[in-house]
C-alpha positions as a Markdown table, in Angstrom:
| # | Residue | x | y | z |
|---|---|---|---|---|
| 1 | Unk | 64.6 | 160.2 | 103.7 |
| 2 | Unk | 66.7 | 159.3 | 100.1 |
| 3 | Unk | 66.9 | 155.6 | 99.5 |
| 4 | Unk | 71.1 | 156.3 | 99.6 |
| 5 | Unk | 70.6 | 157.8 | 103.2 |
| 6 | Unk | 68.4 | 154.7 | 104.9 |
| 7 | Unk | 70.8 | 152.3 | 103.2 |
| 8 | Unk | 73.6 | 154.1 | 105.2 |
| 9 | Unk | 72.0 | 154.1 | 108.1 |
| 10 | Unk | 71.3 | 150.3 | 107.9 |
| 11 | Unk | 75.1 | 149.6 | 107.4 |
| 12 | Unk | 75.8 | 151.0 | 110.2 |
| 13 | Unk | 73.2 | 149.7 | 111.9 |
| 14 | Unk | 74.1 | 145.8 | 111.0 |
| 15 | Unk | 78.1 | 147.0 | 111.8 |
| 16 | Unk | 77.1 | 147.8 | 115.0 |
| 17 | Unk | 74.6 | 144.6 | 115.2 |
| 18 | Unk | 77.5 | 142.8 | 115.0 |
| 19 | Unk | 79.7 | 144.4 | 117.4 |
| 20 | Unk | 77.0 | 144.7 | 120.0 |
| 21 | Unk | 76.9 | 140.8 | 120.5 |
| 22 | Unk | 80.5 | 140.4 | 119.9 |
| 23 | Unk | 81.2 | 142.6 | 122.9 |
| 24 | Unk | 78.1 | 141.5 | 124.8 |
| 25 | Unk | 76.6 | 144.9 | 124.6 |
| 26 | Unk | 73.1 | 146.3 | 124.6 |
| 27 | Unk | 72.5 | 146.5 | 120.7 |
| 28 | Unk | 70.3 | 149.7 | 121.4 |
| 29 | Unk | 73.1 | 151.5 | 123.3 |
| 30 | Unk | 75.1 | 150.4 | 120.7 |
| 31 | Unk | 73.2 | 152.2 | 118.2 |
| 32 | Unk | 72.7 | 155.0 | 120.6 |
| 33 | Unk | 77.0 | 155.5 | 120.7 |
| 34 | Unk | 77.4 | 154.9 | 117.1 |
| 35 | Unk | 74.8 | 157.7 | 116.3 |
| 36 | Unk | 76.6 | 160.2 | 118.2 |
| 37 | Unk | 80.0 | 159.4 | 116.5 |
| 38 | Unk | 78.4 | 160.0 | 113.0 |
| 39 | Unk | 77.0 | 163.4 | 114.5 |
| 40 | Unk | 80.9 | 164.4 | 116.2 |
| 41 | Unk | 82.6 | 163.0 | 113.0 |
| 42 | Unk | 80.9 | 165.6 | 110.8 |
| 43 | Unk | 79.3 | 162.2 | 109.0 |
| 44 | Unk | 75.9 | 164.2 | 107.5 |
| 45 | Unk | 73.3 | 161.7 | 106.7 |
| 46 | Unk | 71.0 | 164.1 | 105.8 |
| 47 | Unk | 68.0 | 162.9 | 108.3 |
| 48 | Unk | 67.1 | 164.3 | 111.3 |
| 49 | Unk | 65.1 | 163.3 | 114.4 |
| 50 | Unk | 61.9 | 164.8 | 114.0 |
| 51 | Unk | 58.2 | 164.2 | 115.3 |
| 52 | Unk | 56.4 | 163.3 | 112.4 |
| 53 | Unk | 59.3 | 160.9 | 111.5 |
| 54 | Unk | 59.3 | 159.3 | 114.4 |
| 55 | Unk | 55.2 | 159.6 | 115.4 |
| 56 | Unk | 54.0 | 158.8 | 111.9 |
| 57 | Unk | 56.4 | 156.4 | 110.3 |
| 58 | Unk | 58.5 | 154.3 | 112.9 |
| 59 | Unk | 55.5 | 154.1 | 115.7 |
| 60 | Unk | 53.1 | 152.1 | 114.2 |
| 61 | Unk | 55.1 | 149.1 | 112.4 |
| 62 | Unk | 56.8 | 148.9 | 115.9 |
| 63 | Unk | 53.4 | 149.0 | 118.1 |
| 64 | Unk | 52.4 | 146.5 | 115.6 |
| 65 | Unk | 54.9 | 143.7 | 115.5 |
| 66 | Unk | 54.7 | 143.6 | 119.3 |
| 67 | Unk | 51.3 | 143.7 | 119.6 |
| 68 | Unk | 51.4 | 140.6 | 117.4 |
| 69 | Unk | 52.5 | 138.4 | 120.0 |
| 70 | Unk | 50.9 | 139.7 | 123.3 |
| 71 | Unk | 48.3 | 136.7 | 124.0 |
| 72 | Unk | 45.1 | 138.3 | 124.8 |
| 73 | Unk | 44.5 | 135.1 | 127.1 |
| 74 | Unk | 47.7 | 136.2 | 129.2 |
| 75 | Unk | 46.7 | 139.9 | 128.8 |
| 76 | Unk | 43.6 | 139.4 | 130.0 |
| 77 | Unk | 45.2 | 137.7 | 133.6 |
| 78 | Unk | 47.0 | 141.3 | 134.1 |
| 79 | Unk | 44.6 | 143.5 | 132.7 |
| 80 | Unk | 44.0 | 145.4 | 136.0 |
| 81 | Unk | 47.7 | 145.5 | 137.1 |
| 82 | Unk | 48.8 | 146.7 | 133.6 |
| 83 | Unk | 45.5 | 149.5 | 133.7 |
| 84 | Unk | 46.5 | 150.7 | 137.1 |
| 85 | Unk | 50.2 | 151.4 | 135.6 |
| 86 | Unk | 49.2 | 153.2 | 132.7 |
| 87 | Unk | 46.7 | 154.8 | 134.4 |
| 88 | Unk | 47.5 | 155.6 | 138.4 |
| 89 | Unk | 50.9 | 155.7 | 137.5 |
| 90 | Unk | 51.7 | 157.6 | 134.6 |
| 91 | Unk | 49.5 | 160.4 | 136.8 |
| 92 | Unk | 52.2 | 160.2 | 139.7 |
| 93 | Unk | 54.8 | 160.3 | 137.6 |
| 94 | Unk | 53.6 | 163.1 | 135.8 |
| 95 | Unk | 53.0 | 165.0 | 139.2 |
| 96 | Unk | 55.8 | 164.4 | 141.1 |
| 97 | Unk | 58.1 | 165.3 | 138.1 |
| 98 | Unk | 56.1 | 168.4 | 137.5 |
| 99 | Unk | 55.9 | 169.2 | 141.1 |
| 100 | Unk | 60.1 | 168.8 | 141.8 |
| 101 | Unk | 60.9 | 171.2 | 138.6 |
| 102 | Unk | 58.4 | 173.9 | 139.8 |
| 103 | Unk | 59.9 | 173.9 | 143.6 |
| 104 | Unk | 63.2 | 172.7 | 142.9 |
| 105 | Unk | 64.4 | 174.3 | 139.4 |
| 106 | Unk | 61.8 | 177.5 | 140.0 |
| 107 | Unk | 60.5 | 176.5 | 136.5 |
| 108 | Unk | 57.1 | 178.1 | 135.5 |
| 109 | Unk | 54.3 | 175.6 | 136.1 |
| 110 | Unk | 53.6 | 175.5 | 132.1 |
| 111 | Unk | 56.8 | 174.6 | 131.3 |
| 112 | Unk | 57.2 | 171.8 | 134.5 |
| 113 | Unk | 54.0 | 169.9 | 133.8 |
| 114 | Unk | 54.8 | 169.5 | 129.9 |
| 115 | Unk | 57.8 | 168.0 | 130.8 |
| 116 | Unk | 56.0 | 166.0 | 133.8 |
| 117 | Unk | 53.7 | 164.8 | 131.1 |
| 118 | Unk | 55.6 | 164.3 | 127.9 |
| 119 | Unk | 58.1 | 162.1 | 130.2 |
| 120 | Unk | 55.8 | 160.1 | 132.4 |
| 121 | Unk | 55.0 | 157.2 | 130.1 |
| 122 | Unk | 57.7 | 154.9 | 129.9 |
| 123 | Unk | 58.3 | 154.1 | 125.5 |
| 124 | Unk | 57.6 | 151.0 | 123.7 |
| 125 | Unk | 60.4 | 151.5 | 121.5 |
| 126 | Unk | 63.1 | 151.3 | 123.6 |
| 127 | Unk | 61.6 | 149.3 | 126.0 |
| 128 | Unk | 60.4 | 146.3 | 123.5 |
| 129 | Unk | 63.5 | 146.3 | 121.7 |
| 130 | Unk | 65.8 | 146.2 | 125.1 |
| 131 | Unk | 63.8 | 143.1 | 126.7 |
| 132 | Unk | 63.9 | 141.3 | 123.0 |
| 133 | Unk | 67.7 | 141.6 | 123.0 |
| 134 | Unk | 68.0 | 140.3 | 126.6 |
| 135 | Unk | 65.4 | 137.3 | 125.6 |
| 136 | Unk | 62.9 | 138.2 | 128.4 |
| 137 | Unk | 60.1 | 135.5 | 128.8 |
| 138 | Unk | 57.2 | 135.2 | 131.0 |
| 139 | Unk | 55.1 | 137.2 | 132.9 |
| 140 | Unk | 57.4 | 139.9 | 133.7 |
| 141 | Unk | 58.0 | 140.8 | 130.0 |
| 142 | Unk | 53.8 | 140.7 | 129.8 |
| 143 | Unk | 53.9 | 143.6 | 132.3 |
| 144 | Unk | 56.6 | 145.9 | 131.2 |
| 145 | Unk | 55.5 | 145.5 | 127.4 |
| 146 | Unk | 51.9 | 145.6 | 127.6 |
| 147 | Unk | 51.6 | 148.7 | 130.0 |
| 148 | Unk | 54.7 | 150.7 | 127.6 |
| 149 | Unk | 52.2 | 149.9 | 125.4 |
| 150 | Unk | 48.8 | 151.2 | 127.2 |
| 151 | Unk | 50.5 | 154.1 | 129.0 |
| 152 | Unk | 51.1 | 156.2 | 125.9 |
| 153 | Unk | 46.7 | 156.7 | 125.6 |
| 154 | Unk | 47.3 | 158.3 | 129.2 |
| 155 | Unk | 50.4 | 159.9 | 128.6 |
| 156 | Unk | 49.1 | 161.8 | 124.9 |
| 157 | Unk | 45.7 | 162.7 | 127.2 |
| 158 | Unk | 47.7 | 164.3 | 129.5 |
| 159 | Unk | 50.0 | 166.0 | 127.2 |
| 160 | Unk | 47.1 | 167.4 | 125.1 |
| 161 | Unk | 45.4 | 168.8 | 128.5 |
| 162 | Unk | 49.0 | 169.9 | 129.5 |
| 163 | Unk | 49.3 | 172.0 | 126.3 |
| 164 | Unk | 46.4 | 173.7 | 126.7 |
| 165 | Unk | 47.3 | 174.7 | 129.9 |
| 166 | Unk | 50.5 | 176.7 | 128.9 |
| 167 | Unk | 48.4 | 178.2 | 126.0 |
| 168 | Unk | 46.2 | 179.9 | 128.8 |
| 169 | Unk | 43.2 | 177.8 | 128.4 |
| 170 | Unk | 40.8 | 176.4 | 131.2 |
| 171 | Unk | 41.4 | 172.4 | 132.3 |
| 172 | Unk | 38.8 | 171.1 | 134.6 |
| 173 | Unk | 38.8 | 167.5 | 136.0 |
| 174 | Unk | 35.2 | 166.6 | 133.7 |
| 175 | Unk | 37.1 | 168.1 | 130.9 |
| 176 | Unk | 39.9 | 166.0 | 131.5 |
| 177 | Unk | 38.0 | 162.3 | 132.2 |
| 178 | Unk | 35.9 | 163.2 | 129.6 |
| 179 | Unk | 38.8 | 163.3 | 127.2 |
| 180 | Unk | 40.3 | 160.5 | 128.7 |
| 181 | Unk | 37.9 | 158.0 | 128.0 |
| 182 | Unk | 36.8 | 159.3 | 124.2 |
| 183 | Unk | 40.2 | 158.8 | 122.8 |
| 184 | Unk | 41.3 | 155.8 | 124.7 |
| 185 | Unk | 37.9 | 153.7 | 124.1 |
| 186 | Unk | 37.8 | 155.7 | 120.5 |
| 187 | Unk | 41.3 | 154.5 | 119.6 |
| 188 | Unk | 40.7 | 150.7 | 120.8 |
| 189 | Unk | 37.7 | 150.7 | 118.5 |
| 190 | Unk | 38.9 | 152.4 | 115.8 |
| 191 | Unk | 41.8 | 149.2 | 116.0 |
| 192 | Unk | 39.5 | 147.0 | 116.2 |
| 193 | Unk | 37.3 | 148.1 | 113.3 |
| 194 | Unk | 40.3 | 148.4 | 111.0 |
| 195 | Unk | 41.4 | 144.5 | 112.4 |
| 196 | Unk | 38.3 | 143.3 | 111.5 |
| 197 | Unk | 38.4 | 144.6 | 108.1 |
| 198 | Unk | 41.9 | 143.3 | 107.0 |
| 199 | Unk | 41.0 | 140.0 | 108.8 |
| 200 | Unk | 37.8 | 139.3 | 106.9 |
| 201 | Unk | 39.7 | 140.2 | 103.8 |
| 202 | Unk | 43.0 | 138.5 | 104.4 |
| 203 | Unk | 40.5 | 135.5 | 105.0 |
| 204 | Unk | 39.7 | 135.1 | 101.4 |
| 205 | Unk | 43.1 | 134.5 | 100.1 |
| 206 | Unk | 46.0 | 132.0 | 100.0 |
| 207 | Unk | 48.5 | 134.6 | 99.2 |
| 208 | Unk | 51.1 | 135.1 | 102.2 |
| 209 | Unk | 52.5 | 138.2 | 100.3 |
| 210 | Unk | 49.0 | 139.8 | 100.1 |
| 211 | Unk | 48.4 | 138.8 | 103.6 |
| 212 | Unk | 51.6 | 140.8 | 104.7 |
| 213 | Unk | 50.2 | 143.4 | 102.7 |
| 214 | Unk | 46.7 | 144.0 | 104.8 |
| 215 | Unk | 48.9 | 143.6 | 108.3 |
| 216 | Unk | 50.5 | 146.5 | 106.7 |
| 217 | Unk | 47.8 | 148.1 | 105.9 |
| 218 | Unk | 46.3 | 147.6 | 109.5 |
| 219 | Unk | 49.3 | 148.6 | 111.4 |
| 220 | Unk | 49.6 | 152.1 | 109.4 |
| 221 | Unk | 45.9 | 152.6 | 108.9 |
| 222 | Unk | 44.5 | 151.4 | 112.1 |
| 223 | Unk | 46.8 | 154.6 | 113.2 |
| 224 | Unk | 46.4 | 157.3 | 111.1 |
| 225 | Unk | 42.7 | 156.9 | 110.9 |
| 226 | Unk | 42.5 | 157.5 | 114.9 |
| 227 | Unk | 44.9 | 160.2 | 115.1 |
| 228 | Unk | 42.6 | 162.0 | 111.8 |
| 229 | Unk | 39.7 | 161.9 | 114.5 |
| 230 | Unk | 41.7 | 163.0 | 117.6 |
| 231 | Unk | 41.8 | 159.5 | 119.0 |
| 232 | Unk | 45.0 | 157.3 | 120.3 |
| 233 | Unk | 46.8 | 156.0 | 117.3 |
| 234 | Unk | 49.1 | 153.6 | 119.6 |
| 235 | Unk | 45.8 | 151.8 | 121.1 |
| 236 | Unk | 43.9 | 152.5 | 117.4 |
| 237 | Unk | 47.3 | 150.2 | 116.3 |
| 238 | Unk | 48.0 | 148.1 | 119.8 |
| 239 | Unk | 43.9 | 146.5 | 119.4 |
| 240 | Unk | 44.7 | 146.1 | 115.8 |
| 241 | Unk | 47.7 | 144.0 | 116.4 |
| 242 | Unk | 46.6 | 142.0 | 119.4 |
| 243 | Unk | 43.4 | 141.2 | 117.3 |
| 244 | Unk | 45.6 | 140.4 | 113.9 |
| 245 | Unk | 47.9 | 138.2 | 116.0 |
| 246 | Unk | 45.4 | 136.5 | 117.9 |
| 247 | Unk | 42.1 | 136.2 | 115.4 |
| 248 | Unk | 44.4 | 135.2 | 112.5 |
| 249 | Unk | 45.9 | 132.4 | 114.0 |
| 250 | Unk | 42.4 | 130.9 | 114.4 |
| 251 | Unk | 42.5 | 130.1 | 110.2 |
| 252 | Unk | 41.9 | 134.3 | 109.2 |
| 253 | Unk | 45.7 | 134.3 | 107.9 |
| 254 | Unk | 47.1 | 130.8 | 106.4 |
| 255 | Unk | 49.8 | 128.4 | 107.8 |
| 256 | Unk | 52.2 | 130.2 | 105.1 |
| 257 | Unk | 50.8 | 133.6 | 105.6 |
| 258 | Unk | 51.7 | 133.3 | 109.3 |
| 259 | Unk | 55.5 | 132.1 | 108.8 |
| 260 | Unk | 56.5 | 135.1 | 106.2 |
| 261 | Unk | 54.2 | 137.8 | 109.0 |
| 262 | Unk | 57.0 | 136.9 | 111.3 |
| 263 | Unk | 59.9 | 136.8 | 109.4 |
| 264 | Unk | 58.8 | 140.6 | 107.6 |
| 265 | Unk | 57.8 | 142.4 | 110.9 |
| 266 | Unk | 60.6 | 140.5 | 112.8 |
| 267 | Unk | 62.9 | 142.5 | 109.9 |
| 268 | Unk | 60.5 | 145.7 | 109.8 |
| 269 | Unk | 60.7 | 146.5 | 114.2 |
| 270 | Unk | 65.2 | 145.4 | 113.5 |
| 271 | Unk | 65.4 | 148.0 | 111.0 |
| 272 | Unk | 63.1 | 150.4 | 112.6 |
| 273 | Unk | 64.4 | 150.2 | 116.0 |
| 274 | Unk | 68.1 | 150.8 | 114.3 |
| 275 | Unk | 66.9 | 154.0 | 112.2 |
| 276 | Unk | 65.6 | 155.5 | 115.7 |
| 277 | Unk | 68.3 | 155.0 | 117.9 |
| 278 | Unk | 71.2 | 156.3 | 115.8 |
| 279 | Unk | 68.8 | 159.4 | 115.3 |
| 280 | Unk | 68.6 | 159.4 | 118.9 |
| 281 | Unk | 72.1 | 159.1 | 119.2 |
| 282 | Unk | 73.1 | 161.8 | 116.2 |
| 283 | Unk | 70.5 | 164.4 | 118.2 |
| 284 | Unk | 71.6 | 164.1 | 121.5 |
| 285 | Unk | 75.1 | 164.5 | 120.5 |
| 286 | Unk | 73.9 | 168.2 | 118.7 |
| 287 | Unk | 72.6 | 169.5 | 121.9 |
| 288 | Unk | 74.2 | 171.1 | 124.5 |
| 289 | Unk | 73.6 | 170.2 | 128.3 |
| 290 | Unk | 76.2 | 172.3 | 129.6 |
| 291 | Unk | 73.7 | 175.4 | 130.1 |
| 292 | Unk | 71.1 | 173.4 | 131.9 |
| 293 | Unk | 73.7 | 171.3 | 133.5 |
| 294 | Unk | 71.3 | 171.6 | 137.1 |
| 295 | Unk | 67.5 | 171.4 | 135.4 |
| 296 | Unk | 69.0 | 168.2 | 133.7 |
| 297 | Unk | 70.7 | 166.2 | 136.5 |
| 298 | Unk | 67.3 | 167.5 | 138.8 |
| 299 | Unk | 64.8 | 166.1 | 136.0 |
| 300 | Unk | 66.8 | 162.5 | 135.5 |
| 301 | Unk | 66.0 | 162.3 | 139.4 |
| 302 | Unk | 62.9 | 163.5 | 139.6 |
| 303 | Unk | 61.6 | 160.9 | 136.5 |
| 304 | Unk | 63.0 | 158.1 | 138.3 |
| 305 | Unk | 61.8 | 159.3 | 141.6 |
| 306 | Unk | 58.3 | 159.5 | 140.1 |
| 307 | Unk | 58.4 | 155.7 | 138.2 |
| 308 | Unk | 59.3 | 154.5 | 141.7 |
| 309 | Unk | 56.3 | 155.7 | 143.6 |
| 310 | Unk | 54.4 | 154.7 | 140.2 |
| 311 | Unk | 55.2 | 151.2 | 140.3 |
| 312 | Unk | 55.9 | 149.8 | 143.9 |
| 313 | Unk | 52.1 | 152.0 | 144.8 |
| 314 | Unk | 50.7 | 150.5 | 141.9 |
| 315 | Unk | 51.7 | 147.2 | 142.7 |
| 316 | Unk | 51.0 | 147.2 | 146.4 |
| 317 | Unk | 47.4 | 147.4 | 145.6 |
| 318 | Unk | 47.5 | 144.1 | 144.3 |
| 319 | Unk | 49.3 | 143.0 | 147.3 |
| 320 | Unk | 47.2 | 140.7 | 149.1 |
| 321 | Unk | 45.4 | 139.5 | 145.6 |
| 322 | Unk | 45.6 | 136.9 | 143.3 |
| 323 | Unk | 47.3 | 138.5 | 141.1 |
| 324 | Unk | 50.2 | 140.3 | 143.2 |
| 325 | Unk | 52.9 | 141.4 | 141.1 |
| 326 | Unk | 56.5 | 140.0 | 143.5 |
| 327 | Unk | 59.3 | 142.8 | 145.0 |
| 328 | Unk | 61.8 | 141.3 | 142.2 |
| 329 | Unk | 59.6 | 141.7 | 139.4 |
| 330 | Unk | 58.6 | 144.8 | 140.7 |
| 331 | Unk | 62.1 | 146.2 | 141.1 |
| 332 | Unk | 62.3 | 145.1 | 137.0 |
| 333 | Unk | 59.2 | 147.7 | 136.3 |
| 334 | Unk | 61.0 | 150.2 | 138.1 |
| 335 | Unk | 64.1 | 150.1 | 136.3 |
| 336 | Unk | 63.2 | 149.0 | 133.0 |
| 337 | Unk | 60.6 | 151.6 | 132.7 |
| 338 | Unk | 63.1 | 153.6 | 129.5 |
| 339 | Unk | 62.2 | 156.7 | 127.8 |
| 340 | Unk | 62.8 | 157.4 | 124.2 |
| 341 | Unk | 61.8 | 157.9 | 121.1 |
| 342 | Unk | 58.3 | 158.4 | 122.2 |
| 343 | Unk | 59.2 | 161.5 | 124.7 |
| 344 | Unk | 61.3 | 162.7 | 121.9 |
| 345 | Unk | 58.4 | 162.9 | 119.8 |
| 346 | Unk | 56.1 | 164.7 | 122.0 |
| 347 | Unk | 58.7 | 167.6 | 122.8 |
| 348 | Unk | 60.2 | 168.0 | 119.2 |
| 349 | Unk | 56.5 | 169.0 | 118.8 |
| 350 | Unk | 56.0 | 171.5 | 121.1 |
| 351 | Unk | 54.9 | 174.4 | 119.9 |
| 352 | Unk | 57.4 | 177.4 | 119.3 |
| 353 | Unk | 56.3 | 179.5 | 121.6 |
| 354 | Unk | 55.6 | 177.6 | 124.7 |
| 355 | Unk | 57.6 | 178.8 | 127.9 |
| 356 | Unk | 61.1 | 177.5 | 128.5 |
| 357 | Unk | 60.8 | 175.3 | 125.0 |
| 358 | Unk | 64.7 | 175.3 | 124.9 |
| 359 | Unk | 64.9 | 174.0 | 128.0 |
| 360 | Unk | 62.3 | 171.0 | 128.2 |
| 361 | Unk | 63.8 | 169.6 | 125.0 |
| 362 | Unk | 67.3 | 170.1 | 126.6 |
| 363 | Unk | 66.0 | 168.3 | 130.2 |
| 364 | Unk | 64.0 | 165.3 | 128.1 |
| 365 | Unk | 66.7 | 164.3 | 125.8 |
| 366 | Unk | 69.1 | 164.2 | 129.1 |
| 367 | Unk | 66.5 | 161.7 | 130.6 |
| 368 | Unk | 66.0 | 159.5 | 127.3 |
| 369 | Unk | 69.7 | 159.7 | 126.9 |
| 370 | Unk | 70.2 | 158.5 | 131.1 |
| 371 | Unk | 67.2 | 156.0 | 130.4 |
| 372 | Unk | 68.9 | 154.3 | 127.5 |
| 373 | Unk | 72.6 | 154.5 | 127.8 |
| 374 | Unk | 72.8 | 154.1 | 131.9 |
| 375 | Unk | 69.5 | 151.7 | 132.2 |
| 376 | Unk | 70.1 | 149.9 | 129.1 |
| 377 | Unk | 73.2 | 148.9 | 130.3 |
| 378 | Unk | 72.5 | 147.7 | 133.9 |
| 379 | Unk | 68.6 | 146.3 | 133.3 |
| 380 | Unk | 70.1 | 143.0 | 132.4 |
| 381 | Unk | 73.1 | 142.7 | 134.9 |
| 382 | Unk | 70.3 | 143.3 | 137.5 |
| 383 | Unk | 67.8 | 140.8 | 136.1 |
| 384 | Unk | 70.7 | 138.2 | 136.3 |
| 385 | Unk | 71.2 | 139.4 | 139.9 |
| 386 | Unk | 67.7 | 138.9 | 140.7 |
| 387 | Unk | 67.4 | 135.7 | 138.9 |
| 388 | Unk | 64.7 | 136.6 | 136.6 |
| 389 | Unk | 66.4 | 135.9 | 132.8 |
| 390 | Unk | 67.7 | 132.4 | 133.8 |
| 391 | Unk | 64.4 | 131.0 | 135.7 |
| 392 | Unk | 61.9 | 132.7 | 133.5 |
| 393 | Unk | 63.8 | 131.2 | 130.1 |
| 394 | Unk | 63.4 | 128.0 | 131.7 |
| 395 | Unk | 59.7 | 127.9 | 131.7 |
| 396 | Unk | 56.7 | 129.5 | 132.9 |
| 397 | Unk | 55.9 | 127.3 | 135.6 |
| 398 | Unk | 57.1 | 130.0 | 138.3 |
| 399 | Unk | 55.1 | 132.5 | 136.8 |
| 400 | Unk | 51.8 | 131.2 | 137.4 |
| 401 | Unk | 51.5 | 132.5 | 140.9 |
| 402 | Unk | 51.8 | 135.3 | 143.1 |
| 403 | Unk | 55.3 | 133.9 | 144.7 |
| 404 | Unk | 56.3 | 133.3 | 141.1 |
């Protein structure tokens, strides 16, 4: 990416910025639209979508700004509902997406659970950007963030396993827990390590620029380092975060240091999030869903079929607890569960010769493109509906409870 072709990209990015609120529109579907016009108007920036663009250089910074302000005393609260999600949930999603392509498009069962798989985990990116815009507060925004967040370490688990399988190899269930719990607990200590590091040596200086420079260095290297040893890079990078943003406001990073952290990530996830979702946009308006018309209106069903029995059985196990999660807020998991650039990633990196490829990329950028255009659009008309934006701005004090 040429220096000219990001500074393009940004310009339209701030135009749109500024049309978004002046038409009350979802900045992200903004973005979204104005890509595909640059792709239909012959407009060549020169950059294209691709997995190590999007894996390797947007993921991190944006995992890392909004693991910055996810209180770990709040987390903590909701660590079992948000575990069940990622967990439980990204599982049924997976099956019942992978199961309805199988039976109902005749797809081979290689080809269905990769896309069961690469789908299932509702993405950070979209959805941390769409509840920013809307101005989300409260426990609600804890619980859709922080398990877009955690779902990914099941999500890449099952993708790997899922890989495998079309490749002819043998999955067994030891294989699979086994794998489950090296790079999840690998990737959350590998975070940690890296946070402790940069805190310790953020510690010994004054300098708010050199302190952005070891956040920097935590968010990117807290990331790579996991994914060199096969470990999750977005809970290597989501521990590194929560412990920067919760460690250094305890004296690790200085009263200065802490005012420029937020104004330069608050800038670095705006221009991120912009670069992604007029790539998005330019993509989706390359591919043709004519040809899998069917497989494509079938998957967009069967992904929000599957997010519905993820998060209303999720949640009904916490039914009769302390910390029950209420029908409303529920309903808000349900439909604010977006895909994106995450999903996007995984199947632009599917392997050439994997069964149906053409297909599954077809099918998953149909979903993403249904996630953020028709649920970016109606997520806030239905929290209005519901009540949630105007009581949970107000204050917290609803949110305490179970009947919040």
């Amino acid at each position: 990416m040429g220096i000219e072709r990001i500074e393009t990209l940004l310009l339209v990015a701030a135009i749109v910025a500024m049309l978004a609120r002046r038409f009350r529109l979802p900045y992200t579907v903004g973005l979204v639209v104005a890509g595909a016009v640059l792709a239909f108007s012959r407009i060549g920036t020169g950059v294209e979508l691709t997995r190590d663009l999007v894996f390797i250089s947007f993921l991190p910074p944006l995992i890392f700004e909004a693991a910055l302000y996810i209180s770990w005393r709040e987390l903590r609260k909701d660590l079992a509902v948000i575990g069940t999600l990622a967990t439980l949930g990204v599982l049924l999603s997976a099956a019942v997406t992978a199961a309805g392509m199988h039976f109902m498009v005749g797809w081979q069962w290689q080809s269905a659970v990769l896309l069961g798989t690469l789908i299932a985990a509702t993405d950070p990116v979209s959805v941390i950007a769409l509840f920013r815009e809307l101005n989300v507060r409260g426990r609600i925004r804890l619980l859709v963030e922080a398990e877009s967040l955690f779902n990914d370490g099941t999500a890449a688990v099952l993708f790997g396993i899922a890989l495998t399988f079309s490749g002819g190899g043998q999955v067994g269930a030891p294989s699979v827990a086994t794998a489950f719990v090296v790079t999840a607990v690998g990737g959350i200590a590998c975070g940690a390590l890296v946070a402790a590091g940069v805190l310790l040596l953020a510690g010994r200086t004054n300098d708010h620029l050199v302190e952005i420079t070891f956040t920097t260095v935590a968010a990117y290297g807290s990331f790579l380092v996991a994914e060199h040893f096969g470990l999750s890079g977005v809970l290597a990078t989501l521990t590194a975060g929560i412990i920067t943003g919760s460690v250094g406001s305890l004296g690790s990073i200085s009263e200065r240091g802490r005012v420029a952290l937020e104004s330069f990530w608050e800038y670095v996830a705006f221009a991120v999030n912009s670069l992604i979702f007029l790539l998005i946009g330019m993509r989706e308006a390359t591919l043709s869903f004519t040809s899998a018309l069917v497989p494509a209106l079938v998957g967009i069903v069967l992904v929000m079929g599957g997010r519905a029995l993820a998060v209303y059985s999720c949640c009904a196990v916490f039914h009769r607890s302390g910390r029950a999660v209420p029908m409303r807020d529920q309903h808000v998991l349900f439909w604010g569960g977006l895909r994106g650039a995450l999903a996007l990633a995984l199947v632009l990196g599917l392997p050439r010769g994997v069964p149906q490829r053409e297909a599954i990329v077809t099918v998953a950028f149909a979903v993403v493109a249904f996630s953020v255009v028709v649920q970016g659009l109606t997520i806030g008309p239905l929290m209005r509906r519901l009540g949630i934006i105007r009581s949970r701005q107000s204050g917290d004090r609803q949110e305490r409870g179970p009947a919040s």
